[in-house]
DRENRO-368832 format. One line per field, with one value per residue (C-alpha): residue number from 1; residue in three letters; x, y, z. Coordinates in Angstrom, 1 decimal, decimal comma, padded with zeros to 4 digits. Layout:
% DRENRO-368832
i	NUM ...
aa	Ala ...
px	X ...
py	Y ...
pz	Z ...
//
This chain:
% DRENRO-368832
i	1 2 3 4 5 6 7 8 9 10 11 12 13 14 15 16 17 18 19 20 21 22 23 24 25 26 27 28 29 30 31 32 33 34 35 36 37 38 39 40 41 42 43 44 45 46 47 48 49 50 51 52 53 54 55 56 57 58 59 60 61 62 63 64 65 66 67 68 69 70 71 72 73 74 75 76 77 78 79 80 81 82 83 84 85 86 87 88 89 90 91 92 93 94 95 96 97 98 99 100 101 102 103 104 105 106 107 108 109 110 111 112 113 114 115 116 117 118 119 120 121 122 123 124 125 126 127 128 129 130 131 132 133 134 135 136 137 138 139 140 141 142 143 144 145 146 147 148 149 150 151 152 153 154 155 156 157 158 159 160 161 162 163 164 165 166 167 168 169 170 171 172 173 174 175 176 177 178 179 180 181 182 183 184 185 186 187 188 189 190 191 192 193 194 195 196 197 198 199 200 201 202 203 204 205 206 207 208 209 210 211 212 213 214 215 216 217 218 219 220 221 222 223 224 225 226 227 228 229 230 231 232 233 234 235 236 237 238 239 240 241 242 243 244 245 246 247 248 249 250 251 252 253 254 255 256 257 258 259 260 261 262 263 264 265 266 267 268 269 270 271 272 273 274 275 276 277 278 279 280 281 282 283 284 285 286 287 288 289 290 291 292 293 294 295 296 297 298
aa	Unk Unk Unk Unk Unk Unk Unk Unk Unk Unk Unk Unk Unk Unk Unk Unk Unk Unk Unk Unk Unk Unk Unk Unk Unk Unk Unk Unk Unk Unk Unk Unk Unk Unk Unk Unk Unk Unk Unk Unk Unk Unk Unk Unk Unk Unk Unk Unk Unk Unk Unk Unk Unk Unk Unk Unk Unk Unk Unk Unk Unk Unk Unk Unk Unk Unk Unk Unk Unk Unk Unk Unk Unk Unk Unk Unk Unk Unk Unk Unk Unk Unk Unk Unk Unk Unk Unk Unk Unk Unk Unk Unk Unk Unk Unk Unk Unk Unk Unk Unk Unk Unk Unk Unk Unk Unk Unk Unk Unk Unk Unk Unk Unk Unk Unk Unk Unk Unk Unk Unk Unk Unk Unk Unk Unk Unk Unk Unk Unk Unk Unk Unk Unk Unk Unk Unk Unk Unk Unk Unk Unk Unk Unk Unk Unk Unk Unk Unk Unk Unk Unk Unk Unk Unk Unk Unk Unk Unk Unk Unk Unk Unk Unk Unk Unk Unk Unk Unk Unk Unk Unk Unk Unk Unk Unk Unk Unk Unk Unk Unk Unk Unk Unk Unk Unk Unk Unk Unk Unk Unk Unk Unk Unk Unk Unk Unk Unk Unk Unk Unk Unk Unk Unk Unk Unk Unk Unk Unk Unk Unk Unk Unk Unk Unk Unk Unk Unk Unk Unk Unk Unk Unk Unk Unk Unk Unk Unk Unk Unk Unk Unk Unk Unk Unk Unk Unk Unk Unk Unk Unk Unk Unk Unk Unk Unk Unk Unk Unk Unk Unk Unk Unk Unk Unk Unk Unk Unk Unk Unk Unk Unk Unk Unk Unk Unk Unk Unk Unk Unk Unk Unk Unk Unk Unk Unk Unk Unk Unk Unk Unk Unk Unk Unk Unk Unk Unk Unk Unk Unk Unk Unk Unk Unk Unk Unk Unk Unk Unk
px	-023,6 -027,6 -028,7 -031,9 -032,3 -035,5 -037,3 -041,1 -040,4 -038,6 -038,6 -037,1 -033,8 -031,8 -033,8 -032,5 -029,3 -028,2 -029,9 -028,1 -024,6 -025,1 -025,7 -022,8 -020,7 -022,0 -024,1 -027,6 -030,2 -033,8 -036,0 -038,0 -040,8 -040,4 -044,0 -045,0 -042,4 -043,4 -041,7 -041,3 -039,8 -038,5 -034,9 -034,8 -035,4 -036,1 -037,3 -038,7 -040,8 -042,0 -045,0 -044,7 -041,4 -038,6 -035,7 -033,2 -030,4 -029,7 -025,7 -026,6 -029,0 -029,4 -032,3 -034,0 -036,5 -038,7 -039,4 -043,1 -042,1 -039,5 -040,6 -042,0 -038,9 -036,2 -037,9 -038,0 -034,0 -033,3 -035,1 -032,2 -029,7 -031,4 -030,3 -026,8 -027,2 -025,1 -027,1 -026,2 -026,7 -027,8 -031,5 -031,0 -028,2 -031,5 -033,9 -030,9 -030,9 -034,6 -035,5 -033,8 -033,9 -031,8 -029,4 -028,6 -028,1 -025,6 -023,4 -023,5 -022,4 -019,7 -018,9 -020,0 -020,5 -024,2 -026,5 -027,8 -030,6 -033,5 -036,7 -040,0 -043,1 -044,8 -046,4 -045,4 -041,4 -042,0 -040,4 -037,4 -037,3 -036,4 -034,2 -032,3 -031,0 -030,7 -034,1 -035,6 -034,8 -034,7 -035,6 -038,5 -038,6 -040,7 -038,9 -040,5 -040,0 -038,0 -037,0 -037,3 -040,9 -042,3 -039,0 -040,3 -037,9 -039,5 -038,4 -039,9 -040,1 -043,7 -043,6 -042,1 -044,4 -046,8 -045,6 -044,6 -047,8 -049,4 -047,4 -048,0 -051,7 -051,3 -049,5 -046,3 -042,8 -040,6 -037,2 -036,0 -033,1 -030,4 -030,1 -027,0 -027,4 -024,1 -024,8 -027,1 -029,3 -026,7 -025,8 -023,3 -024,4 -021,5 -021,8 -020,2 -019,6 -017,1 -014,6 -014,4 -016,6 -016,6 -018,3 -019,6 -022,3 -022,9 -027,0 -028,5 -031,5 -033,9 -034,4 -036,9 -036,5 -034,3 -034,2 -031,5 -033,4 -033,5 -036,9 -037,6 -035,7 -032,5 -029,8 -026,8 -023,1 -019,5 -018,1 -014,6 -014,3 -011,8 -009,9 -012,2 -015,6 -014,7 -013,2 -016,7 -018,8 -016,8 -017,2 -020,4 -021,5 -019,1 -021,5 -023,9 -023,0 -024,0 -021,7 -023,3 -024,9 -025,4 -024,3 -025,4 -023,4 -023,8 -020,5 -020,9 -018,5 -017,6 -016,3 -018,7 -022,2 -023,7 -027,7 -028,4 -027,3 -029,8 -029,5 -031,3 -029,5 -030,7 -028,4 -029,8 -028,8 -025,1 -024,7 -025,9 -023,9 -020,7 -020,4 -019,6 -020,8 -021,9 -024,0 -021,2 -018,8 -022,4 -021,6 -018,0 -018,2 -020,5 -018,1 -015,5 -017,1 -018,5 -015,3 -017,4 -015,5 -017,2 -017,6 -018,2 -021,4 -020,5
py	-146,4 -146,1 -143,4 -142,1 -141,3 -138,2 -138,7 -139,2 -142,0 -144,9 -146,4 -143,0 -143,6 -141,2 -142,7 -146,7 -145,7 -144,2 -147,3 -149,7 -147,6 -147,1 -151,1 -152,0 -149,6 -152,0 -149,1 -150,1 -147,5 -146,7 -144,0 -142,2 -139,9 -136,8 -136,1 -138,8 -137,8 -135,8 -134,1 -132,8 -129,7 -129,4 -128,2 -131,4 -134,5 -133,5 -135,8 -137,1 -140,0 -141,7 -144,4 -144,4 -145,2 -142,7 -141,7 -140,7 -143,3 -142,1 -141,3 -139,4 -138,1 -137,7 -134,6 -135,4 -132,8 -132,0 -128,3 -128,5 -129,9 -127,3 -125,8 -128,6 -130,9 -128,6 -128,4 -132,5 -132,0 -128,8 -131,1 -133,9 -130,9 -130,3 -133,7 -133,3 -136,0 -135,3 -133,9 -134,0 -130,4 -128,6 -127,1 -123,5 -124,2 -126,1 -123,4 -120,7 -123,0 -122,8 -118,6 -118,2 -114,6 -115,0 -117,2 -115,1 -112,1 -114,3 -115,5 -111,7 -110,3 -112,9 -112,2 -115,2 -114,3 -115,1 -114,1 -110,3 -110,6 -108,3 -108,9 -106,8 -107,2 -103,5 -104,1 -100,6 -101,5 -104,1 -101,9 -100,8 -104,7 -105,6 -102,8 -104,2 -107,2 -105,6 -106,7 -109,6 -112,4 -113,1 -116,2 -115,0 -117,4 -118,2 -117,8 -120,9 -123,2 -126,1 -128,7 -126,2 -125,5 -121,8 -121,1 -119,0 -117,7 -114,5 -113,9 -110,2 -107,5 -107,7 -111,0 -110,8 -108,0 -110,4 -113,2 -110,9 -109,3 -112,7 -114,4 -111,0 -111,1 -114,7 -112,7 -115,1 -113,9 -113,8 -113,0 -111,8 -112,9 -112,9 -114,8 -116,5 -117,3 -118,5 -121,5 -123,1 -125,0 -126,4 -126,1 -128,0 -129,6 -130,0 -132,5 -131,1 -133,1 -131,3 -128,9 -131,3 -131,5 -135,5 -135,5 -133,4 -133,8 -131,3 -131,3 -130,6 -129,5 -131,2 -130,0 -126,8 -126,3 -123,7 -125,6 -128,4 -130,3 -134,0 -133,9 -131,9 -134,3 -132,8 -135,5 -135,7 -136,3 -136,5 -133,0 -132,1 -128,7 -125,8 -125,4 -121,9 -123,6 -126,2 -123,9 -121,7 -124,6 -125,7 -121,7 -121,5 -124,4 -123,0 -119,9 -121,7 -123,9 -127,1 -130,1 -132,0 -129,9 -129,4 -126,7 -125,4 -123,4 -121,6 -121,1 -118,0 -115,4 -113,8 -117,5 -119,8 -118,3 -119,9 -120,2 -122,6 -124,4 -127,1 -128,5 -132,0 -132,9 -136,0 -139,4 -140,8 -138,7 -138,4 -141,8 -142,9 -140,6 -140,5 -144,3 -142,7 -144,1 -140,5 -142,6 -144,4 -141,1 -139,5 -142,4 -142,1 -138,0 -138,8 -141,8 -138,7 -136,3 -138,1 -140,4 -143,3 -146,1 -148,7 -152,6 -153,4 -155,8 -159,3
pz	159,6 159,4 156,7 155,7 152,4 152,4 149,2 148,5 145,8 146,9 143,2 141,8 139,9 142,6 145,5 144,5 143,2 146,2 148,7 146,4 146,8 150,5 151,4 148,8 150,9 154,0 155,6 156,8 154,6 154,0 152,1 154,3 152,7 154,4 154,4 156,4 159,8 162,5 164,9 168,2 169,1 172,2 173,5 176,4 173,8 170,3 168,3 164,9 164,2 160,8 161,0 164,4 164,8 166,5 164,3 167,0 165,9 162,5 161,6 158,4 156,2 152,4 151,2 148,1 148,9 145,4 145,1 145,8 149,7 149,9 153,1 154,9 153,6 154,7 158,3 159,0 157,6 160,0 162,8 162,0 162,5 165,7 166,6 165,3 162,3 159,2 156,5 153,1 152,3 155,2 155,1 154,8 151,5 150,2 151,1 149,2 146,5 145,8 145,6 141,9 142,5 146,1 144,9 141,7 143,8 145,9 143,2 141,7 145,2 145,2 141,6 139,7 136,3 135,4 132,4 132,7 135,0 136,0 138,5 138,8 140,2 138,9 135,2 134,6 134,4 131,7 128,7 131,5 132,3 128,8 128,1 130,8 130,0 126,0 124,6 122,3 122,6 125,8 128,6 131,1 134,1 136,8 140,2 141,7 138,2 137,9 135,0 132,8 133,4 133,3 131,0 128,4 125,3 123,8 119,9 120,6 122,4 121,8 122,6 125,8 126,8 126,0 128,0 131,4 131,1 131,4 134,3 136,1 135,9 137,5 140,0 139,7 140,5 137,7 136,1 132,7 131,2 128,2 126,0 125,2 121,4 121,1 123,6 120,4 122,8 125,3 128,5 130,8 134,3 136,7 139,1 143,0 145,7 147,8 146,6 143,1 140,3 139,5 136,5 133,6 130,6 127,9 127,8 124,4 123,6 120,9 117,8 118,0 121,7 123,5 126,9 127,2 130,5 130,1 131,6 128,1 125,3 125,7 125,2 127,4 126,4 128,5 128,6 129,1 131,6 131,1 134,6 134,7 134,2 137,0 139,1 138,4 138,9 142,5 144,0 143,5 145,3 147,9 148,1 147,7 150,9 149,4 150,3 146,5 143,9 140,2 138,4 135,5 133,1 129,6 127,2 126,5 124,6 128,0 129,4 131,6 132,8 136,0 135,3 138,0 141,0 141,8 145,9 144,3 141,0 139,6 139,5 135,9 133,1 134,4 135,8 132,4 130,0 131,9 133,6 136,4 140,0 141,0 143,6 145,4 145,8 147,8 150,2 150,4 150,9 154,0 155,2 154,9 156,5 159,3 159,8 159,9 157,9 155,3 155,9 152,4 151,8 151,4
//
């Protein structure tokens, strides 16, 4: 089987991980920068070219689309669609995945349980937009953030005020949150591929921060799930519609919060904590789903 893997960074842990799992599986791969294809729309021959070179006789095709090539990223993947090639995670779950405020209306509708949540864009509702989710303290987000950048806890009600007022004036899209105090700092990223979670790491954050991302200091350690929080984390990707996600979740005294499903997770803090070759069962899910068998290498 020949499978592109879309990513701008061909030395990025994900990016070799899953080139190394793919040719040990005995499929021919390569990573593709998504921002260097063009395409040609057209209902007789569509078509997408990289360097030149036409793209037509790919089986499959692995997204690692960052958030800042969202739209152009999912368009080069919709194109592959257009050309009936398996995608890993079709473009418009991706596209779901990356409006915050979309997606948490999505898992409310379908009656996930998530932190309270409330979303303005009028300066005057700031005092009705911290009542609502019970006051200080409280996480203020940006809609577009990611890696826990633009996450903002607020001590205050003043404070807050302070903080909303600001991202407003920038005229950014934001959301105001709860905070879950008895979570201490931790979160819980489950790893979907499928209707199974395969692997799960309790993310901690460092001492003096409130946000457990890796990408901040937080540590990671093996997590054992509750049949509820794996269940949780395995129907929201289902809403979701994403064939391999990760799913965050907050312990809460209510039972398991969903925060965040994230269409991209990265390979290197779970492959590390867990031991697990996360990598490998990618590969095997798409041998699965596109009933193309192996030929291991070698």
């Amino acid at each position: 089987m020949k499978i592109a893997i879309l990513s701008r960074d061909a030395s990025l842990y994900s990016s070799m991980r899953l080139l190394e799992a793919a040719k040990a599986r005995g499929h021919e791969a390569r990573v593709l920068d998504p921002t260097h294809c063009y395409m040609n729309i057209t209902s007789m021959k569509p078509s997408i070219h990289y360097q030149g070179e036409n793209l037509a006789d790919y089986d499959a095709v692995i997204p690692r689309i960052g958030p800042s090539i969202t739209f152009y990223g999912t368009a080069v993947l919709r194109q592959f669609e257009v050309m009936n090639t398996f995608c890993l995670n079709n473009s418009a779950a991706i596209s779901r995945s990356r409006d915050k405020m979309a997606s948490t209306q999505l898992l409310a509708r379908k009656d996930i349980d998530l932190p309270i949540t409330a979303f303005a864009h009028n300066p005057d509702n700031i005092d009705d937009l911290i009542a609502e989710v019970g006051g200080a303290p409280l996480v203020i987000k940006l809609v577009e953030g990611s890696q826990g950048i633009g996450v903002v806890l607020a001590e205050t009600d003043n404070a807050a005020r302070s903080v909303i007022q600001a991202f407003m004036g920038l005229n950014a899209n934001i959301m105001v949150q709860e905070f879950i105090r008895e979570a201490r700092g931790s979160d819980i990223r489950c790893f979907v591929i499928g209707d199974k979670v395969v692997a799960a790491i309790k993310r901690q954050s460092r001492e003096g921060e409130f946000r457990s991302n890796l990408h901040r200091g937080g540590t990671a350690s093996v997590e054992r799930l509750t049949p509820l929080e794996r269940a949780t984390a395995v129907r929201a990707a289902k809403i979701m519609g994403l064939d391999v996600c990760g799913v965050d979740l907050l312990r809460s005294n209510r039972g398991p919060l969903v925060i965040e499903v994230n269409s991209s997770p990265g390979l290197e803090g779970i492959e590390k904590a867990t031991g697990k070759d996360i990598a490998r069962l990618m590969i095997e899910f798409i041998e699965k789903s596109t009933g193309v068998k192996n030929k291991p290498a070698g």
